[in-house]
Phi, psi and omega in degrees: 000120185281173174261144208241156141220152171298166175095072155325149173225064186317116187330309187240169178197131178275158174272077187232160222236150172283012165298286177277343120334306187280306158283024133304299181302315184295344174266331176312325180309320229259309195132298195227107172254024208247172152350147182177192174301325201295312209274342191262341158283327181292324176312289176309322181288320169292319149334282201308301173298326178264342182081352193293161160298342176187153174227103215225119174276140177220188206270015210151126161292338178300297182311319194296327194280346175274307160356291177288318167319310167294307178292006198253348161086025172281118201225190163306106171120352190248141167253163173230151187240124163220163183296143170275349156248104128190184199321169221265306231279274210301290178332313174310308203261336177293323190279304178313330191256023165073053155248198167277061188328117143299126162275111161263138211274154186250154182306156177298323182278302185278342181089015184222164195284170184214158160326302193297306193266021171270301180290337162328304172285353178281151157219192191297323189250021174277138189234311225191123136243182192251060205264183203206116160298151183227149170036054161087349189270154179286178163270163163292098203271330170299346168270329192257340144348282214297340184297320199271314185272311171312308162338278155085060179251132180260185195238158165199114149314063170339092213228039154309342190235356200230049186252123191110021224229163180216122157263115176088203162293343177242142195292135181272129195124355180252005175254200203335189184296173173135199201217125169275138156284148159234024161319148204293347172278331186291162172320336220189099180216158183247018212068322168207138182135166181229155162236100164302120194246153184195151178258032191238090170324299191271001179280320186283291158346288226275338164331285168337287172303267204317339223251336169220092158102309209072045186276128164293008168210137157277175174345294191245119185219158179306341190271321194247358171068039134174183169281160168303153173283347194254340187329143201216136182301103179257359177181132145347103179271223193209199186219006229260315148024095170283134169267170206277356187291324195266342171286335200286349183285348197274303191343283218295306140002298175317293188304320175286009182297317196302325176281336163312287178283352131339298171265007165279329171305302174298323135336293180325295166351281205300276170352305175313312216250003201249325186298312200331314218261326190260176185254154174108313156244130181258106141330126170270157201267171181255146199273177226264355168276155196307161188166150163244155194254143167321312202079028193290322171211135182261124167270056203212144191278167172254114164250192186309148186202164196298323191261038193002064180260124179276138185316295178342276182313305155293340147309316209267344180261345174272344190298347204260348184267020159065023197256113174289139149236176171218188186231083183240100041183138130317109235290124180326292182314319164315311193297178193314287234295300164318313171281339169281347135335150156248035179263049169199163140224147190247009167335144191331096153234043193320289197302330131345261212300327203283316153350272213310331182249042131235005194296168108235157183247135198248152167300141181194119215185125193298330173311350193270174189238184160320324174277349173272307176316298195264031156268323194277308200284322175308301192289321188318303190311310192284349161239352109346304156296344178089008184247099212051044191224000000 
């Protein structure tokens, strides 16, 4: 009989305040809840927080990433190289739009790509790579730039996990392309929605247009407090638009990040310092160059253990113990399609496949207290030792 405790405890919780409820309403309020001033403030906050040159909000990263994709004119014959460990959304739209995914293997440890095994993977029909901050920690990003420039390949940062996140001194987002999630899980959410971010004037123009319509104005612009009426289709577009309902819930969030994610670090500590004792569970690790980490997800694998419990099977005894966990992610390359498939290549990715059947993600979450880590590590030890487990 497993042992319960009251009280759910959710892998996650978004951080939202009767604050940012209320500026929900005020745009509900308001008349124009549609793209407005709210998605033109969220735009400037990410500017502010990252220092990039331009921000263009949009419904989903996944939109932001078919966007780029499409302005970068990645088709049939082109390969693009990304890790097989992260979601699922970037393969998907790489494959749909009839290039080639390359799948590259990730360090054992950070869950993330190195140079060396990027430049491995170019060839002649490399267009793009993808590479992925993973759980809040950055990429090495200057080695692998130089990779992208020898190359003269261009990169879009997958930042899905790293907005607040810094290498070095510098914040990610503020050099080259990429995409922040808002997503209902992330650090920072609008429920649903992205931010593409970039130092490409004219890449950022053409964003803009796809993202509505391919109208040469959006719904909404700072000069005229709405669109033009004449506005004319200057390229097939999209639909893609964040409304101001869901930036104005990201706004108040935003201004809380640093503290926020302050107090996921500190969580992060405790976790960390509490796991060193027990066997069984491996952290995944923080790489070893200066960075500040998000903290977006607490990570950690299931290995040999006394009570020979499996990542699965810990999942399923804290669910009974009333603790959520999640999987981030299964290995792309893994799912049905992709393994029945040839739309990828999928070539020696011991470290990918070995991750992919023991990772789980534990709650971590700013809401949470000292005392919710150590209801989770506590039960972890005990079933893991075999003991009322």
């Amino acid at each position: 009989m497993e042992k319960r405790t009251a009280g759910f405890l959710p892998f996650t919780r978004p951080a939202i305040e009767p604050e940012d409820i209320e500026a929900v309403a005020e745009v509900l309020r308001s008349g124009w809840i549609t793209t407005g001033q709210k998605t033109l403030e969220l735009e400037d906050g990410i500017r502010a927080l990252t220092g990039c040159e331009h921000a263009v909000a949009v419904c989903s990263a996944t939109a932001g990433m078919h966007l780029l994709l499409h302005a970068l004119n990645i088709g049939p014959g082109d390969e693009v190289i990304t890790p097989s460990m992260t979601w699922v959304s970037t393969v998907n739209l790489i494959t749909l739009c009839g290039a080639r995914p390359v799948f590259v293997d990730v360090d054992r440890d950070t869950l993330m790509v190195d140079a060396a095994s990027i430049a491995a993977k170019i060839s002649d029909r490399t267009r793009l790579i993808v590479p992925v901050h993973y759980a809040g920690a950055p990429l090495d990003l200057h080695a692998i730039r130089q990779v992208s420039a020898a190359h003269r390949v261009p990169m879009v940062e997958d930042s899905a996990h790293a907005l607040g996140t810094e290498y070095g001194n510098e914040p990610v987002g503020r050099k080259g392309t990429g995409i922040f999630s808002l997503q209902a899980i992330k650090n920072v959410t609008s429920a649903e929605g992205g931010v593409v971010y970039t130092d490409d004037a004219a890449l950022a123009e053409r964003l803009r247009r796809l993202r509505f319509h391919g109208l040469a104005a959006d719904a909404f612009t700072r000069e005229s407090q709405g669109r033009a009426p004449d506005a004319e289709v200057i390229e097939p577009g999209f639909k893609y638009n964040l409304p101001d309902m869901n930036a104005a819930l990201a706004l108040g969030q935003l201004h809380r990040l640093r503290a926020n994610n302050a107090r996921r670090a500190n969580l992060a500590d405790h976790y960390l310092r509490r796991f060193a004792s027990i066997d069984g569970i491996e952290p995944i690790a923080i790489p070893g160059y200066p960075l500040r980490h998000a903290w977006h997800l607490l990570v950690v694998r299931v290995t040999d253990n006394a009570a020979g419990v499996d990542r699965q099977q810990l999942m399923q005894k804290l669910k009974a113990r009333n603790i959520g966990t999640g999987i981030h992610f299964k290995a792309a390359h893994l799912h049905r399609y992709y393994r029945e498939s040839s739309g990828g290549s999928a070539e020696n990715l011991p470290n990918t496949e070995w991750n992919s059947e023991r990772i789980v993600s534990l709650p971590l979450f700013p809401h949470m207290t000292i005392k919710d880590v150590d209801r989770v590590v506590d039960a972890i030890a005990e079933i893991l030792s075999g003991s009322n487990g």
